[in-house]
VOFI-747534 format. One record per residue: residue number from 1; z, x, y of N, C-alpha, C, O, CB in turn. Coordinates in steps of 0.02 Angstrom, whole numbers, padded with zeros to 5 digits, m for minus. Glycine has a CB too. Layout:
// residues N
{NUM,{Z,X,Y},{Z,X,Y},{Z,X,Y},{Z,X,Y},{Z,X,Y}}
...
***
This chain:
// residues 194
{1,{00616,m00568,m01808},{00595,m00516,m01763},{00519,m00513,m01763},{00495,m00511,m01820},{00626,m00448,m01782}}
{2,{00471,m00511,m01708},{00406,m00511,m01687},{00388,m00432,m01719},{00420,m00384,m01699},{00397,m00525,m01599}}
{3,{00346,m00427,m01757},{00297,m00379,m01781},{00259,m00324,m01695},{00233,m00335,m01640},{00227,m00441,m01831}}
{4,{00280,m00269,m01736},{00283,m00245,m01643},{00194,m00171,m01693},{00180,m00148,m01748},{00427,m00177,m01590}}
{5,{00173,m00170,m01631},{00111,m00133,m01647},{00125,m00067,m01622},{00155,m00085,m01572},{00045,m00163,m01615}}
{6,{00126,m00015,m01619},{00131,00047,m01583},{00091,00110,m01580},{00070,00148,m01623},{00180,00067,m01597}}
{7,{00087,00107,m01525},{00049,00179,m01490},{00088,00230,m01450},{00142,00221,m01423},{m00007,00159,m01437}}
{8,{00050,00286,m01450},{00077,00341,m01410},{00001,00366,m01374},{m00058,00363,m01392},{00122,00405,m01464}}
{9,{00056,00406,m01281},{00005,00387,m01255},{00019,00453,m01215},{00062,00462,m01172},{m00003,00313,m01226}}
{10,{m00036,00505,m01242},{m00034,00576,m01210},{m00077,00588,m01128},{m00138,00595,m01120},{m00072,00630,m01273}}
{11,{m00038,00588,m01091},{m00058,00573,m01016},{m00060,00629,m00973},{m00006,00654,m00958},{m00013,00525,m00984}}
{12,{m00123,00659,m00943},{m00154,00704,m00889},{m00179,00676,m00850},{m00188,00615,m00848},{m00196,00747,m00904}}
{13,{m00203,00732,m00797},{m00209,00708,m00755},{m00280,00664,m00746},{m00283,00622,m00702},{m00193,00752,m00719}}
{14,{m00328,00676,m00785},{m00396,00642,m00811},{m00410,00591,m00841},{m00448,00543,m00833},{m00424,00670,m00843}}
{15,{m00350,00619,m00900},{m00368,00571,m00960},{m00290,00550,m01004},{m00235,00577,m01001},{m00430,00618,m01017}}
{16,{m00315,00487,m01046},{m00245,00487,m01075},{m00293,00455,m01133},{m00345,00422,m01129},{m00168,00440,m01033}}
{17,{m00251,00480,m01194},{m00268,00493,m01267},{m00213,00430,m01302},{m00160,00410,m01277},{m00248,00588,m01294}}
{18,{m00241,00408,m01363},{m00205,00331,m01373},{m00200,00359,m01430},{m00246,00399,m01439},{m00242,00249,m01365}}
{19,{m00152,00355,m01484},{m00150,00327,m01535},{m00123,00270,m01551},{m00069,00257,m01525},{m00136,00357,m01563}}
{20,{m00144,00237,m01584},{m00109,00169,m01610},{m00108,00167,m01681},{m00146,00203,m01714},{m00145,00103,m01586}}
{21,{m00064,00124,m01709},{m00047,00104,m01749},{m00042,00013,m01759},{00003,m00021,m01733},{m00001,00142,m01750}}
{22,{m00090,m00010,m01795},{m00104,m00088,m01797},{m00097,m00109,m01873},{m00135,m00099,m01920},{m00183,m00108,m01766}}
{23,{m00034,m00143,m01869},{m00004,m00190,m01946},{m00019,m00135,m02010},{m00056,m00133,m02059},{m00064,m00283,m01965}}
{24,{00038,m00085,m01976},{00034,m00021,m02028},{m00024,00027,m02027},{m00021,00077,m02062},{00034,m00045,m02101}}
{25,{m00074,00014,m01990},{m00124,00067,m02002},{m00142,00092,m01937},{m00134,00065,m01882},{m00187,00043,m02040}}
{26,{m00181,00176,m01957},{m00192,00215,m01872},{m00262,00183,m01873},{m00306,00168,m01913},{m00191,00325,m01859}}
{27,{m00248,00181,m01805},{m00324,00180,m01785},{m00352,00234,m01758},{m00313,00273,m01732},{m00338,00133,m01740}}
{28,{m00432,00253,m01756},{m00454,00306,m01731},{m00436,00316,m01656},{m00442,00270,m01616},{m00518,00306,m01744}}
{29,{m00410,00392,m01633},{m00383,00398,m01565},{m00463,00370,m01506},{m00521,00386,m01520},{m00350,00499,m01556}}
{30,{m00443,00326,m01439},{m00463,00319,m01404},{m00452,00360,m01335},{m00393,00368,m01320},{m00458,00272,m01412}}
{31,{m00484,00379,m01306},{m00493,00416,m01220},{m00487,00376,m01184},{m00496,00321,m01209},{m00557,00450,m01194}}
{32,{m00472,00374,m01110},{m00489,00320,m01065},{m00473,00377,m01009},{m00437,00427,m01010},{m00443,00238,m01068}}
{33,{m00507,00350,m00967},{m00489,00387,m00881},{m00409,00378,m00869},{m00374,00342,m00904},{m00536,00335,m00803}}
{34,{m00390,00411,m00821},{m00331,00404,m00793},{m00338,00384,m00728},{m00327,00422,m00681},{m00295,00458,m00799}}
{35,{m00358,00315,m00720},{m00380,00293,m00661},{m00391,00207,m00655},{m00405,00182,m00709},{m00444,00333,m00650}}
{36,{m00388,00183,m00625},{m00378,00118,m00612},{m00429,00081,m00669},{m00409,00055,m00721},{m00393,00103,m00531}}
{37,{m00484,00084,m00651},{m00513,00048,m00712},{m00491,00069,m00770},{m00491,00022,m00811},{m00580,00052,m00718}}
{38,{m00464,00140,m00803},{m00474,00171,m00876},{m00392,00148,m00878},{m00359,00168,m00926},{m00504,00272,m00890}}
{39,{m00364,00113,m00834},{m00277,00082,m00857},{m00322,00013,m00884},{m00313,m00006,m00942},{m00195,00063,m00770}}
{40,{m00377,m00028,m00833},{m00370,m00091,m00866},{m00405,m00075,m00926},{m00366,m00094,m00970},{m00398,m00154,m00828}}
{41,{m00442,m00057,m00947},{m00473,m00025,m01006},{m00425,m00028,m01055},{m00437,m00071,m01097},{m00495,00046,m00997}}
{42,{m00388,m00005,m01061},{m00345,00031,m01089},{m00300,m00037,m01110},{m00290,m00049,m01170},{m00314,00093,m01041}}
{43,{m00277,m00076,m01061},{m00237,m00141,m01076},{m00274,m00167,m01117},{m00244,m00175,m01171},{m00220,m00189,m01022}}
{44,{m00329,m00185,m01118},{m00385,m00222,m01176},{m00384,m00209,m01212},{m00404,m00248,m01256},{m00442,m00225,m01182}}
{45,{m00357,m00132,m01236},{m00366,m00098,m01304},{m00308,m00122,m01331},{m00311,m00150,m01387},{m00373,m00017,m01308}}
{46,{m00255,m00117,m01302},{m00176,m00114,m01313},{m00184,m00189,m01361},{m00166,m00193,m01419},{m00116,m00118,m01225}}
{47,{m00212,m00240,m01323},{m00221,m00311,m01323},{m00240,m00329,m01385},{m00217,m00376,m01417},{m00268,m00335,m01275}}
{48,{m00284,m00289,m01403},{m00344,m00344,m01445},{m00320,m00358,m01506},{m00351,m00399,m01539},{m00422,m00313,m01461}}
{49,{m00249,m00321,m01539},{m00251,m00346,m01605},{m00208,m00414,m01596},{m00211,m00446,m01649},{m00221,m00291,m01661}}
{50,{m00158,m00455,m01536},{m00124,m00495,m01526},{m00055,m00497,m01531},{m00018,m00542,m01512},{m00143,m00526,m01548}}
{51,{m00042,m00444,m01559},{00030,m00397,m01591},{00074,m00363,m01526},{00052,m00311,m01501},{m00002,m00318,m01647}}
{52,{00128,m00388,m01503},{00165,m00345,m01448},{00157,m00279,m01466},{00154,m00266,m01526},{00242,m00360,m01440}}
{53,{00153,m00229,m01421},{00117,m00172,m01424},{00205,m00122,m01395},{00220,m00138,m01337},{00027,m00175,m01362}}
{54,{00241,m00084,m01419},{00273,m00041,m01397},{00255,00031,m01398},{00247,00064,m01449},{00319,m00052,m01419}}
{55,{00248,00055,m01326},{00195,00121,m01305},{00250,00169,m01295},{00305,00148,m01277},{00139,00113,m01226}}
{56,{00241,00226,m01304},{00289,00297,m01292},{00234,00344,m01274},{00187,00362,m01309},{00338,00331,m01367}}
{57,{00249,00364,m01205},{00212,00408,m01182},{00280,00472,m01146},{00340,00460,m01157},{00153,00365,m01125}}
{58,{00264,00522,m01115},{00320,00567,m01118},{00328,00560,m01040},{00281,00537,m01010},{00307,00648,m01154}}
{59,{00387,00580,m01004},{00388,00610,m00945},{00320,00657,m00919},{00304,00712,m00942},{00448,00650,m00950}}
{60,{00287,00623,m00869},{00251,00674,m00854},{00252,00680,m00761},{00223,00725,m00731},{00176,00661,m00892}}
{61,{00281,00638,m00736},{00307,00636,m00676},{00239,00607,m00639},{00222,00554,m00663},{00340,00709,m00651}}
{62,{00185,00636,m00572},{00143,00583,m00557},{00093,00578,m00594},{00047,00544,m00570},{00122,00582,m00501}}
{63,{00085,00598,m00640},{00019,00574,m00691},{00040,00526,m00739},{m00004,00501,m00775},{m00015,00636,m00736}}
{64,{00098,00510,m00746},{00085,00448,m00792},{00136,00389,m00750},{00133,00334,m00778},{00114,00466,m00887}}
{65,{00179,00391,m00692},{00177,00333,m00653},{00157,00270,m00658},{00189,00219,m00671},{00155,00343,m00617}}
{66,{00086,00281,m00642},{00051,00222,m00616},{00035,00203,m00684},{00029,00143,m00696},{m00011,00232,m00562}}
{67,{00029,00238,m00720},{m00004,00217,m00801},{00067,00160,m00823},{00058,00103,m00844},{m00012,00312,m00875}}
{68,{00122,00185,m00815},{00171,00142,m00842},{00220,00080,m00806},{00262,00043,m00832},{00211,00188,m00865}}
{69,{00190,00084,m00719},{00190,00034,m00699},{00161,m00016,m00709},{00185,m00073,m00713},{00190,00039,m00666}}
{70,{00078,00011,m00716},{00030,m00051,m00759},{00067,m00087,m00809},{00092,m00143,m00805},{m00037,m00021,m00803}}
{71,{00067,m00039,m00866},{00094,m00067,m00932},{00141,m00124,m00929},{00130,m00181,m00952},{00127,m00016,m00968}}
{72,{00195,m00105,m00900},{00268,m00138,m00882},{00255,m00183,m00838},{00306,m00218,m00842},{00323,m00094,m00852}}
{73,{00206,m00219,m00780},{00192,m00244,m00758},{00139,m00320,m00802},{00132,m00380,m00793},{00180,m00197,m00718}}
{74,{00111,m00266,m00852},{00068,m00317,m00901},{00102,m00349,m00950},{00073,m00383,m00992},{00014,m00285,m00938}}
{75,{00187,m00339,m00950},{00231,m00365,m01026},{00229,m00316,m01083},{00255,m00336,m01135},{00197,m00435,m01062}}
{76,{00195,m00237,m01081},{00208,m00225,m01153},{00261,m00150,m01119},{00262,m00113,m01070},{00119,m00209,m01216}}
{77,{00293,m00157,m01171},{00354,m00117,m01165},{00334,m00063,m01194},{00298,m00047,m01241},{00418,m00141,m01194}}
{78,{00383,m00024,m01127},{00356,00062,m01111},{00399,00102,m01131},{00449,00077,m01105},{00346,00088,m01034}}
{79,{00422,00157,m01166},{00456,00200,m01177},{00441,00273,m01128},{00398,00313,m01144},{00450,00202,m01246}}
{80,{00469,00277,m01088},{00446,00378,m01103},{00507,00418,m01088},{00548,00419,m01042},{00375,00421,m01038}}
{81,{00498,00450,m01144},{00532,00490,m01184},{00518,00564,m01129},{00472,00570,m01089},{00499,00487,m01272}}
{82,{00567,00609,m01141},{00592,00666,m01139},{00577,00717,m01183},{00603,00729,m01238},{00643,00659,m01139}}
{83,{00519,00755,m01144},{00462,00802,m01174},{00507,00831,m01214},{00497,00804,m01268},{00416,00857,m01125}}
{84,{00566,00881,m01221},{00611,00894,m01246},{00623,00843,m01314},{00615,00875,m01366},{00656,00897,m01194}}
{85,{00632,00806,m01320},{00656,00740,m01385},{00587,00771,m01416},{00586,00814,m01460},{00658,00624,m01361}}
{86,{00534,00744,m01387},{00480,00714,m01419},{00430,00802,m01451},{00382,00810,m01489},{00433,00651,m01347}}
{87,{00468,00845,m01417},{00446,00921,m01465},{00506,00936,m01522},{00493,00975,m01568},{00444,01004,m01406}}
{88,{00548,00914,m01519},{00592,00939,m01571},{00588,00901,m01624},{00609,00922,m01679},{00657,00945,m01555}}
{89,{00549,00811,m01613},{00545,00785,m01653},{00477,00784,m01685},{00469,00756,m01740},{00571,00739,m01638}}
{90,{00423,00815,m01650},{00363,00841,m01691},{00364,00923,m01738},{00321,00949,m01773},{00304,00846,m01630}}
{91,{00430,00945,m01721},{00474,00997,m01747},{00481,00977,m01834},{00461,00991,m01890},{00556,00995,m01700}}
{92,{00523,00934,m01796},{00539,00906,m01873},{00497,00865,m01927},{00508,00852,m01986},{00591,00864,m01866}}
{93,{00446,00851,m01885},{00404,00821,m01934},{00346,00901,m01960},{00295,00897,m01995},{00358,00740,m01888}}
{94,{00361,00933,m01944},{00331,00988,m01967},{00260,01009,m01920},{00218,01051,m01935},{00316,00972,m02045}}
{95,{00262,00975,m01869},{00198,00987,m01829},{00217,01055,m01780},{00255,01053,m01731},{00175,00911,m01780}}
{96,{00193,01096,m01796},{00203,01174,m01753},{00147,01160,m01711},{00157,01182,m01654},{00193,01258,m01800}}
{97,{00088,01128,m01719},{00043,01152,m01661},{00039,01106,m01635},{00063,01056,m01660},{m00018,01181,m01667}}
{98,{m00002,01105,m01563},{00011,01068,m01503},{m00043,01038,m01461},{m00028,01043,m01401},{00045,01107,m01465}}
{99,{m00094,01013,m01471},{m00124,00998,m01439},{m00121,00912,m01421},{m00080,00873,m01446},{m00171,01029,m01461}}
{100,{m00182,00890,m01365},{m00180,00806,m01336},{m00176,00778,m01393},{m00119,00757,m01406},{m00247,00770,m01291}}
{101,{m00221,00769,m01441},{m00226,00733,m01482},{m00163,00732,m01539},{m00150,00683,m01574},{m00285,00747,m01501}}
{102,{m00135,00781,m01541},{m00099,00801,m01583},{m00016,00762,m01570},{00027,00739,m01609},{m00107,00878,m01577}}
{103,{m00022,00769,m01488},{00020,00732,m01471},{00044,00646,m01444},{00088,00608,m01426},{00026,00766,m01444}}
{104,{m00011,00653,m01457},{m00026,00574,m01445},{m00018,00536,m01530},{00004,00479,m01534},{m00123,00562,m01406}}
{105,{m00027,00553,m01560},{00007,00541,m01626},{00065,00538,m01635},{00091,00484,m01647},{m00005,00577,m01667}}
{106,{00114,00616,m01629},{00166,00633,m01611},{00210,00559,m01571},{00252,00523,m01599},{00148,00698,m01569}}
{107,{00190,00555,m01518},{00211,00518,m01470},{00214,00435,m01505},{00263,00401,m01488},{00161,00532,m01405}}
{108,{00166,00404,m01550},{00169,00343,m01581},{00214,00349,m01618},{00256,00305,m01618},{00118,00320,m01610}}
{109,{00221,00408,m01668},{00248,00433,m01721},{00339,00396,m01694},{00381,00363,m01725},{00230,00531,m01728}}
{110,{00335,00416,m01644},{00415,00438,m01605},{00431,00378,m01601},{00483,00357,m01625},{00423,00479,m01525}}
{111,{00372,00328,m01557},{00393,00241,m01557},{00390,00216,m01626},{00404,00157,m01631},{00338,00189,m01510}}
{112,{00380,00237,m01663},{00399,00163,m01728},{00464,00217,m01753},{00520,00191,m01762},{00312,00136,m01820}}
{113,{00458,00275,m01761},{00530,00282,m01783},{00588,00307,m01775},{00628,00328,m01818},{00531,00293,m01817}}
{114,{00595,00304,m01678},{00661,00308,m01633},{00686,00242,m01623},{00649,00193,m01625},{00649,00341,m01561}}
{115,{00744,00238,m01612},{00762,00201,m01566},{00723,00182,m01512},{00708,00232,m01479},{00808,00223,m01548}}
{116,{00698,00129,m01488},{00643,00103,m01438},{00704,00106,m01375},{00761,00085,m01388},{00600,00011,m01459}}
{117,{00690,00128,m01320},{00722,00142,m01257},{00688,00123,m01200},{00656,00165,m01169},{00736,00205,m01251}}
{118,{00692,00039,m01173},{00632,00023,m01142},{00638,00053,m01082},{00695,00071,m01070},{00617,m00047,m01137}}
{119,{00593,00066,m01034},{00562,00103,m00984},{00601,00051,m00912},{00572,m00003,m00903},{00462,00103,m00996}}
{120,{00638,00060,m00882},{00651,00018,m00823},{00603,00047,m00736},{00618,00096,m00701},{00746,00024,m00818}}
{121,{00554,00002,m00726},{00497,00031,m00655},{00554,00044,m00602},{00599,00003,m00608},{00427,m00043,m00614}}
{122,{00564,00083,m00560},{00609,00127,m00505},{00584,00036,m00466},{00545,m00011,m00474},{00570,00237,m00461}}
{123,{00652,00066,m00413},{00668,m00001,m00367},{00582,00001,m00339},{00535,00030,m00365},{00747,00012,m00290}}
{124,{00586,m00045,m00275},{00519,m00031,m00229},{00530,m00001,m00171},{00490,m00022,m00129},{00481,m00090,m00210}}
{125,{00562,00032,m00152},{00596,00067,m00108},{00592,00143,m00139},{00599,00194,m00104},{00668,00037,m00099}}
{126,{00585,00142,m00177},{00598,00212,m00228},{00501,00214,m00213},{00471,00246,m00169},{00644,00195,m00346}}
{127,{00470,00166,m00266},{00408,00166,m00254},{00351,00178,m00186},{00296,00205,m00189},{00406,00120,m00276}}
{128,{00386,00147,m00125},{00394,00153,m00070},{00376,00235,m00029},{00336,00259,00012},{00458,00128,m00068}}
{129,{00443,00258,m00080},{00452,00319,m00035},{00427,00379,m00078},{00428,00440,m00065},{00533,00330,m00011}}
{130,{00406,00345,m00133},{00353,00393,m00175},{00270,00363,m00149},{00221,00395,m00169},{00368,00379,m00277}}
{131,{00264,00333,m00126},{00188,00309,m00110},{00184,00348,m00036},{00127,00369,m00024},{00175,00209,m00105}}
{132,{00231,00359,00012},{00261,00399,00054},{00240,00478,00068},{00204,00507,00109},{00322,00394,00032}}
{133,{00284,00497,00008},{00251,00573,m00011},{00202,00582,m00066},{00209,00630,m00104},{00306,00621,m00033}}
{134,{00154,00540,m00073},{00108,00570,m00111},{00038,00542,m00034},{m00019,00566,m00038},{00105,00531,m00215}}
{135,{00048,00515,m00002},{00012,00509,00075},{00023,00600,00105},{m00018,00644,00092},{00070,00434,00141}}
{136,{00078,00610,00141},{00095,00682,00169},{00097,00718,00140},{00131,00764,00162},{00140,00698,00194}}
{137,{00062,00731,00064},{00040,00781,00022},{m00030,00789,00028},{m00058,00844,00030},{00057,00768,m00044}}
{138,{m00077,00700,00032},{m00148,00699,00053},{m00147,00756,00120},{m00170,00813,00125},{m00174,00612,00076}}
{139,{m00106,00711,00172},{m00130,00729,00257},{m00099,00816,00257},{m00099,00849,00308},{m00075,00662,00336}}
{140,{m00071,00846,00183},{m00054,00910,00211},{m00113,00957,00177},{m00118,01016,00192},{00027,00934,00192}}
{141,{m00151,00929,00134},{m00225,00934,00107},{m00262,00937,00157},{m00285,00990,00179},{m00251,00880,00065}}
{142,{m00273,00866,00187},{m00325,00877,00231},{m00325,00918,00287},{m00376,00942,00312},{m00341,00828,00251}}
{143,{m00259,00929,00312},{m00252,01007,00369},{m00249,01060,00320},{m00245,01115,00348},{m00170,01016,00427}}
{144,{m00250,01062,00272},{m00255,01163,00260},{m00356,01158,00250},{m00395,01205,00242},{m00189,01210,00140}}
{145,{m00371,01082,00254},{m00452,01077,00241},{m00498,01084,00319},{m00547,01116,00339},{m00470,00990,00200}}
{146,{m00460,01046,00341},{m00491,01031,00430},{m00450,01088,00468},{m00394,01107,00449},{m00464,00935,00474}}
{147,{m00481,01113,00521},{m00446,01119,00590},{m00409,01078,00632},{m00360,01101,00662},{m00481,01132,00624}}
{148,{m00430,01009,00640},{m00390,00972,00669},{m00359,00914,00636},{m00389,00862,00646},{m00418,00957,00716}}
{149,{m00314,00910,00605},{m00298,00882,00575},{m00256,00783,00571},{m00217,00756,00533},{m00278,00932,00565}}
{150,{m00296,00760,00638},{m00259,00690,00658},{m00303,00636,00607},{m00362,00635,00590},{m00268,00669,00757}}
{151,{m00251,00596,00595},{m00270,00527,00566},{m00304,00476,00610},{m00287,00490,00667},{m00210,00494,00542}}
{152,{m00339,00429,00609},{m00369,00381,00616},{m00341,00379,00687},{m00366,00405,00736},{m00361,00327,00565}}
{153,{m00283,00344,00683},{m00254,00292,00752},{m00241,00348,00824},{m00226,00330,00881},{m00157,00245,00726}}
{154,{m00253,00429,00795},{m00249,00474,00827},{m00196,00509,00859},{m00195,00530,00917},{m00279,00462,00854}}
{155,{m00142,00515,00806},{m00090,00522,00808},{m00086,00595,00745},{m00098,00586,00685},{m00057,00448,00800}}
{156,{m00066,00662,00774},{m00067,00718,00735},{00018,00685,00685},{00059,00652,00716},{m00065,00808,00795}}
{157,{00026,00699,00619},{00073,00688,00571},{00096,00745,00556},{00056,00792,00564},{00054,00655,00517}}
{158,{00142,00755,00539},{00175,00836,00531},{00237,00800,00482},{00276,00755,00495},{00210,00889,00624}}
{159,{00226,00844,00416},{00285,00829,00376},{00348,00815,00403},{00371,00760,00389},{00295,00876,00338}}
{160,{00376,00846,00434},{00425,00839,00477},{00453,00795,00543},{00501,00795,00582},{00421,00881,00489}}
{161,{00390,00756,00528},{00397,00692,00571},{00403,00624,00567},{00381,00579,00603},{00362,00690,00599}}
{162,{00440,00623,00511},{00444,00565,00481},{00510,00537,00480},{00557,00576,00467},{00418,00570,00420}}
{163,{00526,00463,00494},{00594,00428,00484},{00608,00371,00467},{00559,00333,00468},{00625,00428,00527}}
{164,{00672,00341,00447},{00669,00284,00446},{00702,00241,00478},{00757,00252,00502},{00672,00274,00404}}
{165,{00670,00186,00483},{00685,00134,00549},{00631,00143,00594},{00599,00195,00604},{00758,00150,00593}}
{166,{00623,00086,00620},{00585,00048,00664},{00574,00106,00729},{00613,00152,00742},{00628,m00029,00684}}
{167,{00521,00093,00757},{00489,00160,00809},{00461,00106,00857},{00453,00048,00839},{00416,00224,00770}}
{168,{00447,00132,00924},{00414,00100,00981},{00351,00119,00967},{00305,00078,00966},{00436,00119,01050}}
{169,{00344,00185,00955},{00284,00197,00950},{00241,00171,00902},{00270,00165,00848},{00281,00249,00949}}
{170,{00177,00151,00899},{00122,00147,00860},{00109,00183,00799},{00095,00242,00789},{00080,00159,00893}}
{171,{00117,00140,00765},{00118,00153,00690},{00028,00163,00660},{m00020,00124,00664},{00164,00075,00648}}
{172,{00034,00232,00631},{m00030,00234,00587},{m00034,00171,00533},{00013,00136,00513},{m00032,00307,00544}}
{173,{m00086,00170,00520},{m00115,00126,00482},{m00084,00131,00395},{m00068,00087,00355},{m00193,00142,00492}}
{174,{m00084,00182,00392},{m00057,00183,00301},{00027,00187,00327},{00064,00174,00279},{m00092,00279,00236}}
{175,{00051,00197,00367},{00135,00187,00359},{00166,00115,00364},{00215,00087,00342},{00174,00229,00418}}
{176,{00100,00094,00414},{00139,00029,00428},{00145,m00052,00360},{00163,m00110,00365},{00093,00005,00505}}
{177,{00113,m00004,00294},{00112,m00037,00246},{00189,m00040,00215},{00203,m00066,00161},{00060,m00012,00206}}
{178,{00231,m00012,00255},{00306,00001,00227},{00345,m00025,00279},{00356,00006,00331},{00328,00081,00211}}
{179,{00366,m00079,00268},{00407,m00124,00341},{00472,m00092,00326},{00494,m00084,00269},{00415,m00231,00342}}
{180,{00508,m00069,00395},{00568,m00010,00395},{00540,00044,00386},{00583,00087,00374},{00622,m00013,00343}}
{181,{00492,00063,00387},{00477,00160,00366},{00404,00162,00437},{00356,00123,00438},{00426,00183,00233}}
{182,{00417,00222,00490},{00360,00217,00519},{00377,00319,00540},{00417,00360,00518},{00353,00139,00590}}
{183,{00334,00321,00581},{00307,00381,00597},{00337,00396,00680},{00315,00368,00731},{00219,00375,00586}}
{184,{00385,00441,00678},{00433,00446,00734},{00466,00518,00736},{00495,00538,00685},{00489,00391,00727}}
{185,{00460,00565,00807},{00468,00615,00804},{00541,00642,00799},{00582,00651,00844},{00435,00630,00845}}
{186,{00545,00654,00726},{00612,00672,00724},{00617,00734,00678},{00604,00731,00618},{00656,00612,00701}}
{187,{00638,00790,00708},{00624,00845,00664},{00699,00857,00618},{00755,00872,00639},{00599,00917,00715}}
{188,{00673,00842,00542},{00695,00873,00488},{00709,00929,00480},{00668,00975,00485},{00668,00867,00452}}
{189,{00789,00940,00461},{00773,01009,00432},{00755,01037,00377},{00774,01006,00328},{00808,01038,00436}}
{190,{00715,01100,00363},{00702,01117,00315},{00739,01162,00267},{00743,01224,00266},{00659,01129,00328}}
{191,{00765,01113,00225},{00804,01160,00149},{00768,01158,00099},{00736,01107,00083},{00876,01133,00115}}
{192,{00767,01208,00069},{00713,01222,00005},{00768,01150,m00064},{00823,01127,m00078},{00717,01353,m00031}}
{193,{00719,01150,m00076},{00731,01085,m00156},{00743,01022,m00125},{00764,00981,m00165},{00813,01098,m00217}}
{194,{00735,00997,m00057},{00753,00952,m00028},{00704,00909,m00006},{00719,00859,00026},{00785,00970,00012}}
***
C-alpha cells in the first residue's frame, strides 16, 4: 500500500486554510486564496513532498466546488465529509472550540483516521446546470444593481425564462456554452424550494 500524506482543508469564501500532515509530521498551517490561482497554488503545496496526498475538506456547497473539482481533476483524492461527522468527531477528540484553523486540523485529523470516502465530481450536466444558476444569480445581481438590466446580445433574461432544448431564437453568449440548454420564453412556475 502507497504511503498516503494528508491534509484537511477549511474552505470560505476567500480563503482556504491547509493543514497537512507529511510522513507523520504537521506541517505549519498554509492560507491560499479561494480563487483560481490560490487552487493552483495550493496544488504545488499538496505536491511537493511526492507522497499521494488524501484531502478532507467538509461540505460547504459553492465555496468549495470548484476547489474539489480542481483537486479530483489533478489525481489527488478528495473526501468531503459531512459538517455533522466532522463536529462530532472534533467532539470526541475533545476539541470544544471552533475556529478556521482549528478546523482545518480537525478536518486532516478526520482523513488519516476515518475511513477515506473518495469524493465522486457530479455528472457534467449537473455541472452544466450549476454553472447555469450561478450565471442567473450574477444577471439577478446585476438588475437589483442597474435599471436596465439586458445582456450583451440584447436580449432582457428573466429567471423565468429559461429552457431546455434547442430555441430559434438567438442565443446569448454565456448560454450558448451549453449545447441543448438556451434562452427561450417559457414561463416557469414559481414554487418555493424549487
Amino acid at each position: 500500500m502507497d504511503k498516503h500524506d494528508f491534509s484537511g482543508i477549511e474552505v470560505s469564501a476567500e480563503e482556504l486554510i491547509v493543514a497537512v500532515e507529511r510522513e507523520g509530521r504537521t506541517v505549519p498551517l498554509e492560507c491560499f486564496a479561494n480563487d483560481a490561482p490560490g487552487h493552483q497554488a495550493l496544488l504545488r503545496f499538496l505536491r511537493g513532498a511526492g507522497h499521494p496526498v488524501r484531502v478532507c475538506m467538509e461540505s460547504t456547497g459553492v465555496y468549495g466546488l470548484d476547489l474539489a473539482l480542481v483537486l479530483a481533476r489533478a489525481g489527488i483524492e478528495v473526501m468531503v465529509a459531512n459538517p455533522r461527522a466532522t463536529r462530532h468527531f472534533a467532539t470526541a477528540m475533545m476539541q470544544r472550540s471552533k475556529n478556521d484553523r482549528l478546523d482545518a486540523w480537525v478536518l486532516m485529523e478526520f482523513a488519516k483516521r476515518m475511513p477515506f470516502q473518495a469524493w465522486a465530481p457530479p455528472r457534467t450536466v449537473v455541472l452544466q446546470l450549476h454553472a447555469l444558476s450561478r450565471r442567473l444569480e450574477a444577471l439577478k445581481d446585476t438588475r437589483a444593481t442597474n435599471t436596465t438590466p439586458a445582456d450583451p446580445s440584447g436580449h432582457h433574461l428573466r429567471e423565468d425564462h429559461c429552457s431546455f432544448g434547442p430555441s430559434s431564437r438567438a442565443e446569448p453568449e454565456e448560454c450558448s456554452r451549453f449545447p441543448g440548454w438556451s434562452v427561450a420564453p417559457l414561463l416557469l412556475p414559481r414554487r418555493s424550494g424549487v
